[in-house]
C-alpha positions as CSV (number, residue, x, y, z in Angstrom):
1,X,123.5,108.2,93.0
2,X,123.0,111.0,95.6
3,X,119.6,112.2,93.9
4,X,118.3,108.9,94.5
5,X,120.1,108.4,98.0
6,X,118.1,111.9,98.8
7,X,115.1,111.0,97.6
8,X,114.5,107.7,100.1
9,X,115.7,109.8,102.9
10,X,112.4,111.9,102.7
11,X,109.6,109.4,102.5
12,X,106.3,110.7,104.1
13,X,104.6,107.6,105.3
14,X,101.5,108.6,104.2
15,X,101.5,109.6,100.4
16,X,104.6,107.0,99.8
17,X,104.3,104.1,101.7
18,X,101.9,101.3,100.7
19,X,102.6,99.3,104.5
20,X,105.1,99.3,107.0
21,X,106.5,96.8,109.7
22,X,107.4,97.7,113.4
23,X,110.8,95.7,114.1
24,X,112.9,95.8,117.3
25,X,115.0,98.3,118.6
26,X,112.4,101.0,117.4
27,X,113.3,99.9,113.2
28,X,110.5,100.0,111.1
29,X,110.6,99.1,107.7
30,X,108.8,100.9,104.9
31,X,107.3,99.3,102.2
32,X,106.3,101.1,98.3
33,X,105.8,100.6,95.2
34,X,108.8,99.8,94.1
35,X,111.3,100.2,97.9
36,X,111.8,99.0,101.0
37,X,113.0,101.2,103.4
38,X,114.1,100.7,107.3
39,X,114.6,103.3,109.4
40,X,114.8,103.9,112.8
41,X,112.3,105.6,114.5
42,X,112.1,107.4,118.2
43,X,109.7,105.5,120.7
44,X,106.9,109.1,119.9
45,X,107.7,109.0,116.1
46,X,106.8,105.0,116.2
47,X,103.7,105.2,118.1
48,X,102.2,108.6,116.2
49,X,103.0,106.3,113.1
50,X,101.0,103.1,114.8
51,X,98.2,105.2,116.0
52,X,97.4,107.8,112.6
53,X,93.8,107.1,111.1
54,X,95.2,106.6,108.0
55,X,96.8,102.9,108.8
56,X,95.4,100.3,110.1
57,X,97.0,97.0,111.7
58,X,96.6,93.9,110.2
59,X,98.3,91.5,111.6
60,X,100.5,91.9,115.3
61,X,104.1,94.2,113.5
62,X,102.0,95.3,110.2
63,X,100.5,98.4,109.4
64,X,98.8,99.0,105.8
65,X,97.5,102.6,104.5
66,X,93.8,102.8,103.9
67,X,94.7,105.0,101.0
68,X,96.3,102.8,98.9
69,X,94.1,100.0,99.2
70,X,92.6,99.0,95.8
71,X,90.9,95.7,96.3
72,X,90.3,93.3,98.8
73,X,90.4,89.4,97.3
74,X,91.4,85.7,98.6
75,X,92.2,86.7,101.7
76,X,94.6,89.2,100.5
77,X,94.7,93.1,100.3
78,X,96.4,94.6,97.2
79,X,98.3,97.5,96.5
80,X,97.2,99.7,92.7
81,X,97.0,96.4,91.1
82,X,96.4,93.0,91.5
83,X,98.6,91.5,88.9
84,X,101.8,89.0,90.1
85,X,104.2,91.7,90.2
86,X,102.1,94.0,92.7
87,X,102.3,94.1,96.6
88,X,99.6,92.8,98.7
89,X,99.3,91.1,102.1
90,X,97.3,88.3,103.6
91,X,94.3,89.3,106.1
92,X,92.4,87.6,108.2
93,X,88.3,87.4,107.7
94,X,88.1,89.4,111.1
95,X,90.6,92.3,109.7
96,X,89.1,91.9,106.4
97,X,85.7,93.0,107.6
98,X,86.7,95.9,109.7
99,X,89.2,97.2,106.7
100,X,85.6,97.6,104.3
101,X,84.1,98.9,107.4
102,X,86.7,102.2,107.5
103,X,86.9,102.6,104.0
104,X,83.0,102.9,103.5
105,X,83.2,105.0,106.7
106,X,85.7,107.1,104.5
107,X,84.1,106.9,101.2
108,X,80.8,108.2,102.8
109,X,81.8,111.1,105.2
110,X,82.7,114.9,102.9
111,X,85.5,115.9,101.9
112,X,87.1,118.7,104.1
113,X,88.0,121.6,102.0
């Protein structure tokens, strides 16, 4: 129990998390694969998290990583997979639009090395 326990208490946002939610009282809750996680967050942790390239908002407390994106269907974004099981959220035609806008922007610029 303590090897998992350890393992949730160091989740780095951007290589674990698939989305996360900004609640009150400075709680955000992380959503993966397979977790959900809240935590509470300083007012300078929160905002860094809100304001990194690598999420975008998409809707008014939800942030999901450009990273994990796989597809972009129905109005919904999914998560690796698009089968019943996987995680994916609804988007607006608006957010839709500017979500393939940064990930061509991403897929076109070179890789830093």
């Amino acid at each position: 129990m303590d090897v998992a326990m350890s393992r949730y208490e160091v989740i780095d946002p951007k290589k674990d998390t698939l989305y996360f939610r900004v609640g009150s009282h400075g709680l955000i809750s992380f959503h993966g694969r397979n977790y959900n996680i809240k935590r509470r967050m300083s007012a300078e942790q929160r905002l860094g998290l809100m304001q990194d390239p690598d999420f975008v908002r998409v809707s008014s407390d939800c942030y999901a990583n450009l990273n994990k994106i796989s597809a972009i269907v129905d109005d919904y974004i999914y998560f690796e997979d698009q089968s019943p099981g996987g995680k994916r959220l609804p988007v607006s035609k608006r957010k839709q639009q500017i979500i393939r806008q940064l990930l061509r922007e991403r897929s076109a610029s070179p890789a830093l090395v």
